[in-house]
C-alpha positions as CSV (number, residue, x, y, z in Angstrom):
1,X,-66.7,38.3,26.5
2,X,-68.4,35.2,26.2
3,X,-68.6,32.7,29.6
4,X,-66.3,29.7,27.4
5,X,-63.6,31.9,26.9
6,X,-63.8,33.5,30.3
7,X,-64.1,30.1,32.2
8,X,-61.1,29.0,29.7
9,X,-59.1,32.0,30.9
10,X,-59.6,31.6,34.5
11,X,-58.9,27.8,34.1
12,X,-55.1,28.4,32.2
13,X,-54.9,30.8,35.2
14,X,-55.6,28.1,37.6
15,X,-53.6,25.2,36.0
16,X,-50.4,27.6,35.7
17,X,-51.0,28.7,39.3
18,X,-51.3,25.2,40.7
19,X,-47.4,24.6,39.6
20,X,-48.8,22.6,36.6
21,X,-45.8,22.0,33.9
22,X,-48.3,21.6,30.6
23,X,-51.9,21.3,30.0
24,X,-51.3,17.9,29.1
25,X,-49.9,16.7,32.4
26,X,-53.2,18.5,34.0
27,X,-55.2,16.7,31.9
28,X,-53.5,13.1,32.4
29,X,-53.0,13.3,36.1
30,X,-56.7,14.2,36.4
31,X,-58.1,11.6,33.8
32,X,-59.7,14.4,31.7
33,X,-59.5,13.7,28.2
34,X,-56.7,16.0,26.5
35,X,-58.2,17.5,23.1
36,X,-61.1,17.6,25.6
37,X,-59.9,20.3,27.9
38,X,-58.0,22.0,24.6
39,X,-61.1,22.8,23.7
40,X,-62.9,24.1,27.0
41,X,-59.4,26.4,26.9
42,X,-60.1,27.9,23.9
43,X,-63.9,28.8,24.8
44,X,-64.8,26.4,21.9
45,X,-66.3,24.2,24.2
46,X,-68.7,24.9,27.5
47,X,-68.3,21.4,29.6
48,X,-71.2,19.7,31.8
49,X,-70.8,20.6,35.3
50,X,-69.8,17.3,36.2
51,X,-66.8,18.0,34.6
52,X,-66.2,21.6,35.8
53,X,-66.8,20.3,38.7
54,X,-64.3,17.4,38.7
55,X,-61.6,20.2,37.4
56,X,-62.8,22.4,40.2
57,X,-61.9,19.5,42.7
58,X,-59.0,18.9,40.8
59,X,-57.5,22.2,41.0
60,X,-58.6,22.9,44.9
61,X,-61.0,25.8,43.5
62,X,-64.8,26.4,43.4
63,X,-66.7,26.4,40.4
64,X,-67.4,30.4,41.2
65,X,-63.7,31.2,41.0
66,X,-64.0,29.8,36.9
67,X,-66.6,32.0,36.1
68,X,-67.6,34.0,38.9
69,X,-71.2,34.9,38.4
70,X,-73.1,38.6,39.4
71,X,-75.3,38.4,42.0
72,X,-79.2,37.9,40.9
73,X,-81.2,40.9,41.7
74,X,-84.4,39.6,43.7
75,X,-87.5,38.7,42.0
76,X,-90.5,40.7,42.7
77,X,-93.4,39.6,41.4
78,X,-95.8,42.5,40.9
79,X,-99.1,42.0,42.6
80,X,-102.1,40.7,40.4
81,X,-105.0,43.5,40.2
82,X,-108.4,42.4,40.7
């Protein structure tokens, strides 16, 4: 699955659990420009973070609970030979 449709999923998710009527009353009560956020839905559309983050406010969530990421494995650099 690709990360716009999976950050689209967990954001209907979100919007329904936050007692949200429509997708359109989301949008308008957060200023957030409606054909806008269709698109982010439907994974056609990855938004800046300044707007994930604004929906993340928006919605009382984190931006980790839209798409939570894996945890990096540590970088080891191997050591140079001489």
């Amino acid at each position: 699955m690709n990360i716009g449709r999976k950050v689209g999923e967990n954001l209907r998710k979100f919007i329904k659990k936050r007692g949200y009527r429509s997708v359109e009353l989301f949008a308008y009560e957060n200023a957030i420009d409606k054909s806008a956020l269709s698109k982010i839905l439907r994974g056609d559309r990855l938004p800046r973070v300044d707007t994930l983050v604004r929906i993340a406010e928006a919605l009382e969530i984190t931006l980790n609970d839209l798409y939570p990421m894996p945890r990096a494995k540590p970088f080891h650099p191997k050591a140079k030979k001489k």
